[in-house]
C-alpha positions as CSV (number, residue, x, y, z in Angstrom):
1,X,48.6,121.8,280.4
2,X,51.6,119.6,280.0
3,X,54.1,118.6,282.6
4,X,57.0,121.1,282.7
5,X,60.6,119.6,282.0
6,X,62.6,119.1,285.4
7,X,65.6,119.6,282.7
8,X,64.9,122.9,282.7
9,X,62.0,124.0,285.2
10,X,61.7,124.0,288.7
11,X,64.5,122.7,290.1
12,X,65.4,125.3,292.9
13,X,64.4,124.0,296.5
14,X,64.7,127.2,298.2
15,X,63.9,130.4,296.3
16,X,61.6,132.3,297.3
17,X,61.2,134.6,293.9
18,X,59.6,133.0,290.8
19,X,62.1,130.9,288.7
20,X,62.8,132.7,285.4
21,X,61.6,129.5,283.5
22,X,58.0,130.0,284.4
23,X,58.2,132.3,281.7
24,X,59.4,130.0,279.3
25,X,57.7,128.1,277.0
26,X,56.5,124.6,278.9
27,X,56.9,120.9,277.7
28,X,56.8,117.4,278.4
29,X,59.6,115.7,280.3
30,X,61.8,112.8,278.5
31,X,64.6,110.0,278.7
32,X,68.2,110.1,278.7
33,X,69.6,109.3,275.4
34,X,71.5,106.2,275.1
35,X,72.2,105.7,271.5
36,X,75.6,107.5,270.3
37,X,77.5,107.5,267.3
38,X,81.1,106.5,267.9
39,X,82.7,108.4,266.0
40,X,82.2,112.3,266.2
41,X,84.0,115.9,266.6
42,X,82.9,116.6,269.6
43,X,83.4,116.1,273.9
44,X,79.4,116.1,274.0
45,X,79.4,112.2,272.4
46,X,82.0,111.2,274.9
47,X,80.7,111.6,278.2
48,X,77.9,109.2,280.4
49,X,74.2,109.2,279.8
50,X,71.5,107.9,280.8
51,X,68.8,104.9,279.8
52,X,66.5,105.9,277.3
53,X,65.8,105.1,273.7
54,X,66.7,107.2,270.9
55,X,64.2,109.2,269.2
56,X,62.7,107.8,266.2
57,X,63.1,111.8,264.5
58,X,66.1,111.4,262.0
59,X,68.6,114.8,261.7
60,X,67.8,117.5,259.2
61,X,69.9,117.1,256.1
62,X,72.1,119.7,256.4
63,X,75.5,120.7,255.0
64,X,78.3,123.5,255.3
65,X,77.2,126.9,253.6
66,X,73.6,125.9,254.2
67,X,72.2,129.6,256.3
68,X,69.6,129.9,258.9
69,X,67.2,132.9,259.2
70,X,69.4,134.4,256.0
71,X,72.3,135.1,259.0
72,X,73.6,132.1,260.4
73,X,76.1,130.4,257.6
74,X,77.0,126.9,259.2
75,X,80.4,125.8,258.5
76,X,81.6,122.9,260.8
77,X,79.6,120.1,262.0
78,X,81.3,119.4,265.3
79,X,78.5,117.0,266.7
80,X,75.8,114.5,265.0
81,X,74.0,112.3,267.7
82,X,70.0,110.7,268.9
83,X,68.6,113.0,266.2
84,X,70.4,116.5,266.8
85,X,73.6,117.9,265.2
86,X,75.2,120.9,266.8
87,X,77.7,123.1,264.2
88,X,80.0,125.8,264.5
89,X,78.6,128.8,262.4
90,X,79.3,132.3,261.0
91,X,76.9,134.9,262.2
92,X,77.4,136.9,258.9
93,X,75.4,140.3,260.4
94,X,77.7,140.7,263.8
95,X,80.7,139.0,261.9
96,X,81.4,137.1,265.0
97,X,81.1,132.6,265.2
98,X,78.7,131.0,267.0
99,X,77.4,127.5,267.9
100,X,74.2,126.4,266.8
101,X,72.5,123.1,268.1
102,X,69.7,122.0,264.9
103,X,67.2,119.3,265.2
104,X,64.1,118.4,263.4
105,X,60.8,120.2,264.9
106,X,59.1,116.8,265.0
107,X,61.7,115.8,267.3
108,X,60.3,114.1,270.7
109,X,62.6,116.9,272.3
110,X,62.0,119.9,270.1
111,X,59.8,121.4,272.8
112,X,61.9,120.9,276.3
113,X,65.0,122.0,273.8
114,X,63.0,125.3,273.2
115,X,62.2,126.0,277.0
116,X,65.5,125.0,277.9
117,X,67.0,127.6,275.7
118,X,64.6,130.4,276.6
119,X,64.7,129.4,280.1
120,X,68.7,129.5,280.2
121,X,69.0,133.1,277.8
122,X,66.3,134.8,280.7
123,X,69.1,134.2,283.6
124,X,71.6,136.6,281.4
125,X,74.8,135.4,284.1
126,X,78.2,136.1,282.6
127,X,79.6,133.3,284.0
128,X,77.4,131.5,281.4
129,X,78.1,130.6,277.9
130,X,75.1,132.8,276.7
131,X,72.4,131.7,274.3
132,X,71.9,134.2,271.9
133,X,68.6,132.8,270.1
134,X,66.0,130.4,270.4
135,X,64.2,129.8,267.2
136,X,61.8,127.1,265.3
137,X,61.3,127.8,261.3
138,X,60.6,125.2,258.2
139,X,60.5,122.2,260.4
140,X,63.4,123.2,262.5
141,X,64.4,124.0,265.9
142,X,67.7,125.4,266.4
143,X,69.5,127.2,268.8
144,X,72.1,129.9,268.4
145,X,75.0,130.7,271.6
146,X,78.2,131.6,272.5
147,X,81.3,130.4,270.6
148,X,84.5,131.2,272.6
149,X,87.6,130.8,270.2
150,X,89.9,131.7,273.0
151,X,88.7,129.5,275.7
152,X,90.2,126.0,276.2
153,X,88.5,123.1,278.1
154,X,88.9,121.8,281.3
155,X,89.5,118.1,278.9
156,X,92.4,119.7,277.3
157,X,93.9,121.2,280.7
158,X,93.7,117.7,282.3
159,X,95.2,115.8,279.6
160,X,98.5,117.4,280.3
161,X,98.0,116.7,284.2
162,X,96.6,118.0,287.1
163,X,95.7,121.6,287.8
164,X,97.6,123.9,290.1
165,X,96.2,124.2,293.8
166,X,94.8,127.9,293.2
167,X,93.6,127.1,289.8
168,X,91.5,124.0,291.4
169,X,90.4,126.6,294.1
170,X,89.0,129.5,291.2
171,X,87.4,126.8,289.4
172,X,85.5,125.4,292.0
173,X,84.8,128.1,293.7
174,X,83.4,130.2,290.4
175,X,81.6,127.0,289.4
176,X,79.9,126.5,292.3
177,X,78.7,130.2,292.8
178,X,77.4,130.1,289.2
179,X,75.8,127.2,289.6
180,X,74.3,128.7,293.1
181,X,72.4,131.3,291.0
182,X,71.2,129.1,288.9
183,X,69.6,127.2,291.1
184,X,67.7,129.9,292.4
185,X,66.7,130.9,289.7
186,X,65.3,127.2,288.8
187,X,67.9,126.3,286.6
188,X,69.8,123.4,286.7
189,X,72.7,121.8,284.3
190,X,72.7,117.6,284.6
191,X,75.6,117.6,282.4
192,X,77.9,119.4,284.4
193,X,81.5,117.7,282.7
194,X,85.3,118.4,281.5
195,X,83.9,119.6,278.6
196,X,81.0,122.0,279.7
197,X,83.6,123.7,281.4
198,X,86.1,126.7,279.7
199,X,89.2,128.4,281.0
200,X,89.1,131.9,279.1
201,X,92.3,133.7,278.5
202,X,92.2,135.7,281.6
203,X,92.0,133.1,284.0
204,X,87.9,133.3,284.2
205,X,85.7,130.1,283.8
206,X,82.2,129.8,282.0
207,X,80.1,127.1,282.0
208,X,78.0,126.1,278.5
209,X,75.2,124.1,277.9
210,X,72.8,125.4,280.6
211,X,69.8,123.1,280.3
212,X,69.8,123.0,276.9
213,X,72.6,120.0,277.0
214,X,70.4,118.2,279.3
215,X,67.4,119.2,277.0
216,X,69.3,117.7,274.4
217,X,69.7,114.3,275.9
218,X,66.7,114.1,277.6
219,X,68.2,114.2,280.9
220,X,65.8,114.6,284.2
221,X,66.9,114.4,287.9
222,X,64.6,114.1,291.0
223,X,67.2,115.7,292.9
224,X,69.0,118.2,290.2
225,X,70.3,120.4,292.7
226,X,71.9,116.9,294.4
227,X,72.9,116.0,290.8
228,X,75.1,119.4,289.8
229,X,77.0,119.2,293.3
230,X,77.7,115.6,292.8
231,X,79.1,116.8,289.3
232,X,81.4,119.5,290.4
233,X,82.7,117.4,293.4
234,X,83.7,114.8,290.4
235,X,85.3,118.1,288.5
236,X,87.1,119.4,291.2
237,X,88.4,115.9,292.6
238,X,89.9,115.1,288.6
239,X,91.3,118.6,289.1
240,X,93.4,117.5,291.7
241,X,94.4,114.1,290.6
242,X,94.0,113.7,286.9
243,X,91.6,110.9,287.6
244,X,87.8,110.6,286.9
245,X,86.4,109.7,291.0
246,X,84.2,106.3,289.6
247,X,85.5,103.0,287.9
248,X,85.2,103.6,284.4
249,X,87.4,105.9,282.1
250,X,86.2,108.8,280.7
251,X,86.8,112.3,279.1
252,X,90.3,111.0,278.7
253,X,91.1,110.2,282.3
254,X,91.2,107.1,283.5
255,X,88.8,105.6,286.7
256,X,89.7,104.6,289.8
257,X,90.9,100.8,290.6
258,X,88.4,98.6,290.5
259,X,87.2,97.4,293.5
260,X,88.5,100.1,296.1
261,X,85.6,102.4,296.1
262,X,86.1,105.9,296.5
263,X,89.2,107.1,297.9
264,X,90.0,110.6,298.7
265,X,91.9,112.7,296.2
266,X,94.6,113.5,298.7
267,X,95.3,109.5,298.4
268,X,95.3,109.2,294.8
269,X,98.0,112.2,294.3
270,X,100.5,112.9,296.6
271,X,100.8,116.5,297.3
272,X,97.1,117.5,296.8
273,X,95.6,119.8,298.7
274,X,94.0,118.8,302.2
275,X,91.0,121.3,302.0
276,X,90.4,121.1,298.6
277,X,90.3,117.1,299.1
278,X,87.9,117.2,301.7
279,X,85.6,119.3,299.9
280,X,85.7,117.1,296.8
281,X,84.8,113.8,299.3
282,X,82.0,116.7,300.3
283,X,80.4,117.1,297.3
284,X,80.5,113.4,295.9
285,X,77.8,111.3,296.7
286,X,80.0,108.5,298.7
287,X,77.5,107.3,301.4
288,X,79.1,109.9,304.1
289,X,82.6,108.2,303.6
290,X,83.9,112.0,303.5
291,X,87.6,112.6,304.0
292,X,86.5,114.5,307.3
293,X,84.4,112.1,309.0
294,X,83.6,115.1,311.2
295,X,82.3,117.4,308.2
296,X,78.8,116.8,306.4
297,X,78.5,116.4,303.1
298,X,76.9,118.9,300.7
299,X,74.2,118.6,298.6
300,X,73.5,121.9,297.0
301,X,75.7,124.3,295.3
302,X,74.8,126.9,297.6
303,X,75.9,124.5,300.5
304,X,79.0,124.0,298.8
305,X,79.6,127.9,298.1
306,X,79.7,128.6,302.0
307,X,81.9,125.6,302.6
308,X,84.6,127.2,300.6
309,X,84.2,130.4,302.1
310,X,84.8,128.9,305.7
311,X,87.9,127.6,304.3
312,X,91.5,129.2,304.2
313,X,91.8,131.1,301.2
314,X,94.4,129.8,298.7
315,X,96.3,132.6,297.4
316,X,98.2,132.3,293.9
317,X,102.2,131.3,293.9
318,X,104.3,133.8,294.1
319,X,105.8,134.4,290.6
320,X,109.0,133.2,289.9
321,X,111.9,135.3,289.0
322,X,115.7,133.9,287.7
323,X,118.3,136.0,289.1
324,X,120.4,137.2,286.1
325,X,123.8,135.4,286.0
326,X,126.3,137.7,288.6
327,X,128.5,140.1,286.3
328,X,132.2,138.4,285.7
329,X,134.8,141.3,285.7
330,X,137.9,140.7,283.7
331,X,141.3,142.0,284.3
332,X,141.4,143.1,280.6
333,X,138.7,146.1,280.9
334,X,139.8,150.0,280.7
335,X,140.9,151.2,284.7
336,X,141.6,147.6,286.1
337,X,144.8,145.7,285.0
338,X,147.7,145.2,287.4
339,X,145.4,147.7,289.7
340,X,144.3,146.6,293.0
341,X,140.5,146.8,293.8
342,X,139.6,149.8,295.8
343,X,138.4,149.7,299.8
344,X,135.0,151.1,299.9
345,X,135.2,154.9,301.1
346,X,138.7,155.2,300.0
347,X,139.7,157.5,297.2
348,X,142.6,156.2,294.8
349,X,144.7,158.7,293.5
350,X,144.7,158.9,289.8
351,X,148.3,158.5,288.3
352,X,149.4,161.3,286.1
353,X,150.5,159.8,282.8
354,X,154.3,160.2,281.8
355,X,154.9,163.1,279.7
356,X,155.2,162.7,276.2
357,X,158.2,162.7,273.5
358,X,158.2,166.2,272.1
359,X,161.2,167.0,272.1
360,X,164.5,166.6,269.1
361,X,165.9,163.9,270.9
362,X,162.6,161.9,271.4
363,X,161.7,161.9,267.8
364,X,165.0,160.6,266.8
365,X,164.2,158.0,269.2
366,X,161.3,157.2,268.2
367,X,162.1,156.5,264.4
368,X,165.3,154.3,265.4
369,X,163.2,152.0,267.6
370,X,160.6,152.2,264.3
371,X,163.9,151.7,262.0
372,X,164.8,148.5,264.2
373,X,161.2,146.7,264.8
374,X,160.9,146.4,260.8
375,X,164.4,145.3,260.2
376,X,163.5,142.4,262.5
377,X,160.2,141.6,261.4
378,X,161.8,141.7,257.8
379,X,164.7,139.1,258.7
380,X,162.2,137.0,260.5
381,X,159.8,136.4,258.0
382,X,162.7,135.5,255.4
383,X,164.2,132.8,257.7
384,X,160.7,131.3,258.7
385,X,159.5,131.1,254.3
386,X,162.6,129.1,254.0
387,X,162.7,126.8,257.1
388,X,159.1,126.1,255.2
389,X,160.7,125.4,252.2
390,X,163.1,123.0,253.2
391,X,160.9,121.1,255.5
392,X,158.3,120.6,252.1
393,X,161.1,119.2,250.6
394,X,162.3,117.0,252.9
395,X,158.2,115.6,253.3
396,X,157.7,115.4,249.4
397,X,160.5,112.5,249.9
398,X,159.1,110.5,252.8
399,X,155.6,110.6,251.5
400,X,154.3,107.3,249.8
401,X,150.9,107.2,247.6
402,X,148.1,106.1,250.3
403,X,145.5,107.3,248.2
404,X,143.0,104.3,246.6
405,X,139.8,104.7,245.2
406,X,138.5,101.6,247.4
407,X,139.9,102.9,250.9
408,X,137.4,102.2,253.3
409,X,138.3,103.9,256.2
410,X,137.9,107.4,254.7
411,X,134.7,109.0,256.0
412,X,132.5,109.3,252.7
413,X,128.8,110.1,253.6
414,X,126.3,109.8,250.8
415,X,124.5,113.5,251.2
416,X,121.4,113.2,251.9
417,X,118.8,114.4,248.8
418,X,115.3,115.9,250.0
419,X,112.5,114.8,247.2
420,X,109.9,117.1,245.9
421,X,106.5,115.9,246.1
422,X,104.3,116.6,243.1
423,X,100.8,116.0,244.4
424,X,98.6,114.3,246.7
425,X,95.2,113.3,248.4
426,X,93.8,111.6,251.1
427,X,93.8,107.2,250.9
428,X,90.9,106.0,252.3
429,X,90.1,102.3,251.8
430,X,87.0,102.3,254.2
431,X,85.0,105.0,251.9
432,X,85.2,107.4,255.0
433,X,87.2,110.3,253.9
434,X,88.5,113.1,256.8
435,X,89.3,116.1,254.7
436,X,90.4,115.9,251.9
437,X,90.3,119.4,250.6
438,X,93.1,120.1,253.1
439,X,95.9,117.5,251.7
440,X,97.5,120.2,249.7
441,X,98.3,121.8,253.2
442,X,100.8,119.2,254.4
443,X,103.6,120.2,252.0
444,X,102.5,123.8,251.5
445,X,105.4,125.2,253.1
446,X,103.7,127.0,255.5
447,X,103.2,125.1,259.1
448,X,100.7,127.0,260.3
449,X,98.2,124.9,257.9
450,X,97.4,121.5,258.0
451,X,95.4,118.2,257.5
452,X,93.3,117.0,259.9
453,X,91.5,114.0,261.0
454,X,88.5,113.3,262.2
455,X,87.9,113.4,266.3
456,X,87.5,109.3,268.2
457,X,86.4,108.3,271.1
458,X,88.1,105.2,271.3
459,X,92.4,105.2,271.2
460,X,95.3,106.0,270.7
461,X,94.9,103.0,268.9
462,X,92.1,103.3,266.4
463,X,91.4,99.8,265.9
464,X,89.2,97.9,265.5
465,X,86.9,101.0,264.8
466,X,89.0,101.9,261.8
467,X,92.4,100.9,260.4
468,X,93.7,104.2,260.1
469,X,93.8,107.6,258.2
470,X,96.3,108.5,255.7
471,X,97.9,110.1,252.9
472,X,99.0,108.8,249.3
473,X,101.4,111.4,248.3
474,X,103.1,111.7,244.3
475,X,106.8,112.4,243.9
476,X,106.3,112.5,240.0
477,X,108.7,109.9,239.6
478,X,110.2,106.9,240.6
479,X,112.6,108.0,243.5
480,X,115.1,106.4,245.8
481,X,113.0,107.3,249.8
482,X,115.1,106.4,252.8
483,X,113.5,108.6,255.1
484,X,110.6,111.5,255.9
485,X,109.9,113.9,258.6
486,X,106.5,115.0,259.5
487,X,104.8,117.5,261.3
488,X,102.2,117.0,263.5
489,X,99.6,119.5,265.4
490,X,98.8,117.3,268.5
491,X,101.0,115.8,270.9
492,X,100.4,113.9,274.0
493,X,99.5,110.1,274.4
494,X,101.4,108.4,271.6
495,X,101.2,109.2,267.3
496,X,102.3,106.1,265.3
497,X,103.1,106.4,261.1
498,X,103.8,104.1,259.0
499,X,105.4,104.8,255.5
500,X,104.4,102.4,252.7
501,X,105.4,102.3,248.5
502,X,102.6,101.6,246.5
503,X,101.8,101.5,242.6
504,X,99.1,104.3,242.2
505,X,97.3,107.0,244.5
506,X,94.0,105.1,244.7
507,X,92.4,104.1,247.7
508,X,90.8,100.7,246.2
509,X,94.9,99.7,246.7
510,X,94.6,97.4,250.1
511,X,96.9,98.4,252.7
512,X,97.9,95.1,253.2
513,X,99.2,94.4,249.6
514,X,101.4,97.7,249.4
515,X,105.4,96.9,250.7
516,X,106.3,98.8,254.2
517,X,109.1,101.3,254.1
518,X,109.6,102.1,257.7
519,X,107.0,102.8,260.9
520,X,108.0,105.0,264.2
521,X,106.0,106.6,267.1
522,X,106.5,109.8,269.3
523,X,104.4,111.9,271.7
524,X,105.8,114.6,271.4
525,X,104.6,116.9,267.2
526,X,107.8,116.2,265.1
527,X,108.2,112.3,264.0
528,X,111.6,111.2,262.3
529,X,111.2,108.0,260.4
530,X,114.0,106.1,258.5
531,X,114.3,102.8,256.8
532,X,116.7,100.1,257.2
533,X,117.2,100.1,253.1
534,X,115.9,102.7,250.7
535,X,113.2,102.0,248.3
536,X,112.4,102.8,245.0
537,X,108.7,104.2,244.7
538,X,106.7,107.1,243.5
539,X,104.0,107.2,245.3
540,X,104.5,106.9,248.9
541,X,101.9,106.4,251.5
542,X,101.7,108.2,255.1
543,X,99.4,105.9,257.5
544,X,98.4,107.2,260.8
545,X,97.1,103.9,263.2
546,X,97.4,105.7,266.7
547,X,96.5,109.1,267.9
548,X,97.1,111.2,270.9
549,X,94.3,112.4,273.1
550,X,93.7,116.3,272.6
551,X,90.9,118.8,274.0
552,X,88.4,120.9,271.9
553,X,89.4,123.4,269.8
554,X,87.8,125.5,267.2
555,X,87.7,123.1,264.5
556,X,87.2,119.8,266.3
557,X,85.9,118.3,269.5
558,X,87.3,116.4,272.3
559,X,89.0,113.1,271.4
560,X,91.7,111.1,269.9
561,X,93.1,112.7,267.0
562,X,96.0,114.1,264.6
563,X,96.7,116.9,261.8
564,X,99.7,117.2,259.7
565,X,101.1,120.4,259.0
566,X,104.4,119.6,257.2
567,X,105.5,116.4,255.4
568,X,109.0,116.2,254.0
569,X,110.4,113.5,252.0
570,X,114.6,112.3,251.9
571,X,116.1,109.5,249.6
C-alpha cells in the first residue's frame, strides 16, 4: 500500500478520533515545486516554495468556453504553473462561479491532489473555502470549490496598510480556531499566506486551499502542525506592521532589514498592540527570542487558541459620530428682531398689534401717503436717467481708441477642443497581447468598463520582464493633441503613461522610433498628462511602464497591475 501524503494525511498529534482523511483516497508523498512562471493572474505564483523539481507532466490544453462534466464552463485562467492551471468557472446547473484547479491525470501529483481534495471536502468547516467536487475524467484531474466574489484578500487589505487592532484580533483568533479543527481532524494547510486568507463582507474570514494548495505544490512538513502556527504568527505579525517577519519581500510587503533578525512587531510599528505583539513573537519560530521572555512559545494552533483566550479581549472602537454644526439663529427670523431672548421659566407677554385703519379718515390717509411715495419714485428716476446721460457724454469725449488687434496683455485663452477617437486596439511589440477584446471599453463612455492588463510579480516597474502594455488608439485624422486624461482602475504604488505619435496602429512599429508627446505618473486612478508643445498625429499611442500593486479580485490575481476605464483625448 503506498505511503499516505503528510500534505494531506495524518498530521494531527493529539486526536484521539480517526482523522477524516483515512477515508480518503491514499497516495504517495512529493516535493515542493520550485519552477514558476513569472508572469501569471494569480497570488498562488507569488508566494515561497520549496526545493523540488517540476513535474515532467505538461498542462492540459485548455481554453475559455471549454466545459467539464457538461457543467463547469471555464472562463478565466487565473493561474498556470509546475503542470496545473487553476480557472475561474461558471457552474452553468446552480448558476453560481466557481474555482476549478485542472491538471493532467498523469501528473506525479494527480493522486495526493485527489486525497487532498476529498480529505479537505469530508471536514465540511464553514470557516473553510469549501470544495465542492473532486473528480478525474479523459485524462484529467480537476477540482471544483468555492468562489467568493465578495470577499477581498488579506494582500489587498495590507497594501493599503496595516490592519486595525480588533481586526488583527478576529483574524487571528478565527484563523487559529479553524486551523485548530483541522488539525484534529488530520488536516493541515502548508500554505497558510496573504492570499489564502479572505475577509468576507460581514467581517468573517475563510481560509482556501486546505491541503489541496499544498497538494498542488507538493509541499510536506515533518512538523505540519509546527509549520501552520509558524504561518499565522507571520500573518498576524504583517497584520500589525505591514511588513513580511523574514528578510525577503513578498506578497507585496517588504522584509525586515537585513541583518537584524527578528524584531518584535511592537518595534517595527509604533502603536501596535502589546498582546497581539507578543503572541506573533509566540507563534514564529525565532529560537525562543519571544517578546515575553517569560512566555513560551506555541507550536500548535490549538496552543495558540488558548493563548488568546487568556488574553484581554480587544473590543471594537467605538463608532464615531460628527456632532451636526450648532444651529446659528438670525435676528431676521419671524418672533425675534429688536426682541430680547426670554429667561427660562418666564412667560413674555404677547403684544397686541395696533389696530388697524378702518375708518374715513385712515383711508384718505392711506392713498395720500400712496399719492406721495409714487410722485417721488417718479421724480427720482427722471433725475438719475439724465445724470446718466450726461456723464456718457462727458466719457464718450475722454475716451481714446486702446483697442489693437496685437494687444498682448488681453487675456485670450485658446479653448480647449476634446478629440474624438475613431478606433483602437491593443500595441504589443513583444507578441504577448493582454486583452484585447476589451480596447473598445476605454472610450466607451461608460467607466464602469475597462481594459486590463495582465497580473506581475515583479514592479511597479515592469522592466526588464517586459517593456510595457499599451494602447494604439485612431482619431480618424490628423489632429492637433496637447493633452489626455485617463482613467485608471487601480491605485496605489505608482502608475506611469507615456503618450507617443506614431504613423499606423501596428504593433511591428518599435517603441523606440515613434516621437514622445508627454509622460506623467500618479498613485492615485485619474492621470492628467500635457505636453510642452502640441503635436500633430492621428494615431496616438498610450504606454503603461509602471504599475501599482493591487490584491485579487474576480478577474485577476494578486500582483502588479493596471486597467483603463476611460481615455479622453484634448488638442
Amino acid at each position: 500500500m503506498a505511503e499516505r501524503s503528510t500534505a494531506a494525511v495524518d498530521v494531527a498529534d493529539n486526536s484521539g478520533d480517526e482523522p477524516l482523511t483515512a477515508k480518503a483516497d491514499q497516495t504517495t508523498s512529493d516535493g515542493v515545486a520550485q519552477n514558476r512562471e513569472r508572469e501569471t493572474d494569480s497570488e498562488e505564483a507569488q508566494g515561497s516554495g520549496g526545493t523540488e523539481s517540476p513535474g515532467k507532466a505538461s498542462p492540459p490544453e485548455l481554453h475559455s468556453g471549454h466545459k467539464l462534466a457538461r457543467r463547469y464552463r471555464l472562463e478565466e485562467c487565473v493561474t498556470r504553473l509546475d503542470g496545473f492551471s487553476s480557472w475561474r468557472a461558471m457552474d452553468e446547473k446552480l448558476r453560481r462561479a466557481v474555482g476549478v484547479h485542472l491538471l493532467p491525470a498523469d501528473h506525479p501529483r494527480a493522486r495526493s491532489v485527489l486525497a487532498a481534495a476529498r480529505s479537505s471536502a469530508l471536514l465540511g468547516d464553514p470557516r473553510f473555502v469549501q470544495v465542492l467536487d473532486a473528480v478525474e475524467e479523459n485524462d484529467l484531474v480537476y477540482v471544483v470549490h468555492e468562489w467568493l466574489p465578495d470577499a477581498t484578500e488579506l494582500t489587498a487589505l495590507l497594501a493599503s496598510g496595516p490592519l486595525e487592532v480588533h481586526e488583527a484580533y478576529q483574524m487571528v483568533s478565527q484563523v487559529s480556531q479553524a486551523m485548530a479543527a483541522a488539525h484534529r481532524e488530520g488536516l493541515a494547510h502548508l500554505k497558510l499566506t496573504p492570499g489564502a486568507l479572505l475577509r468576507t463582507s460581514s467581517g468573517q474570514w475563510r481560509i482556501r486551499g486546505l491541503a489541496v494548495n499544498a497538494a498542488l505544490r507538493g509541499i510536506s512538513s515533518d512538523t505540519p502542525q509546527r509549520s501552520d502556527t509558524e504561518a499565522i504568527g507571520a500573518l498576524l505579525y504583517a497584520s500589525l506592521t505591514q511588513r513580511w517577519p523574514y528578510e525577503n519581500d513578498a506578497y507585496g510587503l517588504s522584509g525586515l532589514p537585513k541583518g537584524v533578525g527578528l524584531i518584535a512587531p511592537d518595534q517595527v510599528r509604533a502603536g501596535v498592540h502589546r498582546g497581539l505583539s507578543e503572541l506573533a513573537m509566540r507563534a514564529l519560530a525565532n529560537d525562543g527570542a519571544t517578546a515575553s521572555r517569560h512566555e513560551s512559545p506555541c507550536t500548535t494552533p490549538e496552543e495558540l487558541v488558548k493563548a488568546i483566550s487568556e488574553m484581554p479581549r480587544i473590543r471594537p472602537p467605538e463608532p464615531a459620530f460628527t456632532a451636526p454644526p450648532e444651529y446659528q439663529r438670525t435676528t431676521y427670523q419671524q418672533g425675534t428682531y429688536g426682541r430680547q431672548s426670554a429667561r427660562p421659566g418666564v412667560t413674555q407677554p404677547v403684544p397686541s398689534p395696533p389696530p388697524p385703519l378702518q375708518s374715513r379718515t385712515g383711508k384718505a390717509l392711506k392713498w395720500a401717503v400712496s399719492a406721495l411715495l409714487i410722485a417721488a419714485l417718479g421724480l427720482g428716476s427722471w433725475q438719475l436717467a439724465d445724470a446718466l446721460m450726461d456723464h456718457d457724454k462727458s466719457d464718450d469725449t475722454k475716451k481714446t481708441q486702446t483697442t489693437d488687434g496685437n494687444d498682448k496683455t488681453g487675456n485670450k485663452t485658446k479653448p480647449v477642443k476634446p478629440i474624438a477617437i475613431k478606433g483602437a486596439q491593443e500595441y504589443y511589440p513583444d507578441g504577448k497581447p493582454q486583452h484585447p477584446s476589451d480596447v473598445k471599453l476605454t472610450y466607451d463612455g461608460d467607466s464602469t468598463t475597462y481594459w486590463r492588463t495582465y497580473s506581475y510579480n515583479g514592479g511597479p516597474t515592469l522592466a526588464p520582464f517586459k517593456q510595457g502594455v499599451g494602447i494604439v488608439y485612431d482619431l480618424g485624422s490628423a489632429q492637433s493633441l496637447s493633452a489626455a486624461s485617463i482613467g485608471l482602475n487601480y491605485g496605489g504604488n505608482h502608475t506611469t503613461v507615456s503618450l507617443y505619435a506614431t504613423d499606423s496602429m501596428s504593433s511591428s512599429t518599435p517603441i523606440g522610433s515613434m516621437k514622445k508627446i508627454a509622460d506623467a505618473e500618479t498613485s492615485g486612478r485619474q492621470l492628467k498628462i500635457s505636453a510642452d508643445k502640441a503635436v500633430e498625429t492621428r494615431y496616438v499611442v498610450v504606454w503603461i511602464t509602471a504599475a501599482p500593486y493591487s490584491g485579487k479580485d474576480q478577474y485577476s490575481g494578486a500582483g502588479y497591475k493596471q486597467a483603463i476605464t476611460d481615455v479622453k483625448f484634448t488638442g
